[in-house]
N, C-alpha and C positions, 0 to 999 in steps of 0.2 A: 140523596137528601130526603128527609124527613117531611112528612106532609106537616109535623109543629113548625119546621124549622121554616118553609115555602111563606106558610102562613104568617112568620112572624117578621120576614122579609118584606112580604109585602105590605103588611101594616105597617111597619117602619115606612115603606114607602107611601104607601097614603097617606101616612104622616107630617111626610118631607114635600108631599104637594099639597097637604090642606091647610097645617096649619100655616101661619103669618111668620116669617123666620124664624123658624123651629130651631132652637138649638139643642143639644144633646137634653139638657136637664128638662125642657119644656118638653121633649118627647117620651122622656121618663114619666114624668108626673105624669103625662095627658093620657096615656097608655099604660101604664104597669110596668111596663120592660125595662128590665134591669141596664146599667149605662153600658155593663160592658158588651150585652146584646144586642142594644140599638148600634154601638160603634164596628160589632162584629157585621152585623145586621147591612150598612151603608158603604161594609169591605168590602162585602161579598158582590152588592148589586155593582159593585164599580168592576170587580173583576170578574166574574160570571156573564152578566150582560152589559158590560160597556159604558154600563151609564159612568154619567159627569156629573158630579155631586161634589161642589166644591163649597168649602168653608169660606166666608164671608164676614171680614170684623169690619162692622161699623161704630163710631164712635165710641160706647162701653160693651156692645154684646155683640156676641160671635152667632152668626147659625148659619144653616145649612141653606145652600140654594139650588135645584136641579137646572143646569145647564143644558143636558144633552142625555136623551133616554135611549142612548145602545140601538140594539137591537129591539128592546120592548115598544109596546107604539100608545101613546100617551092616552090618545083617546080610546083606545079599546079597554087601555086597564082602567082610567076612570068610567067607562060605561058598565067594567063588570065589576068595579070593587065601591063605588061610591057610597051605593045604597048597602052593602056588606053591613051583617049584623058583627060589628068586629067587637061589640063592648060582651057578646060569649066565645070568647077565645079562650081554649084553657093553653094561654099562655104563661 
């Protein structure tokens, strides 16, 4: 795997813990990343490391919710990606 590709993983997933239910389209606009990379992007973290990243329809909108972080450990990635200058990403 690609240090772009790591990179754009993990922004997706800072994405899927920061924002307020994030759905596909709000992680597109919020970040630049194209829809079918955010959805490649949320395949990969489910089957690579484990996570539970289930879809969530309330009322009219769908988004994403993390249930269960795999093998990654929550607090370590938000202690090293929080502060991440992710807005120069040559994503």
């Amino acid at each position: 795997m690609r240090d772009k590709e790591v990179l754009r993983k993990f922004f997706v997933l800072w994405a899927l813990d920061n924002f307020h239910k994030p759905s596909t389209k709000d992680i597109c606009d919020r970040t630049g990343i194209a829809e079918v990379s955010v959805k490649r992007a949320i395949s990969s973290l489910r089957a690579i490391f484990g996570m539970r990243i289930v879809v969530v329809r309330e009322d009219k909108k769908t988004y994403y919710t993390i249930v269960g972080w795999g093998v990654l450990n929550a607090s370590k990635f938000r202690a090293q990606y929080n502060g991440y200058a992710w807005h120069n990403l040559p994503i």
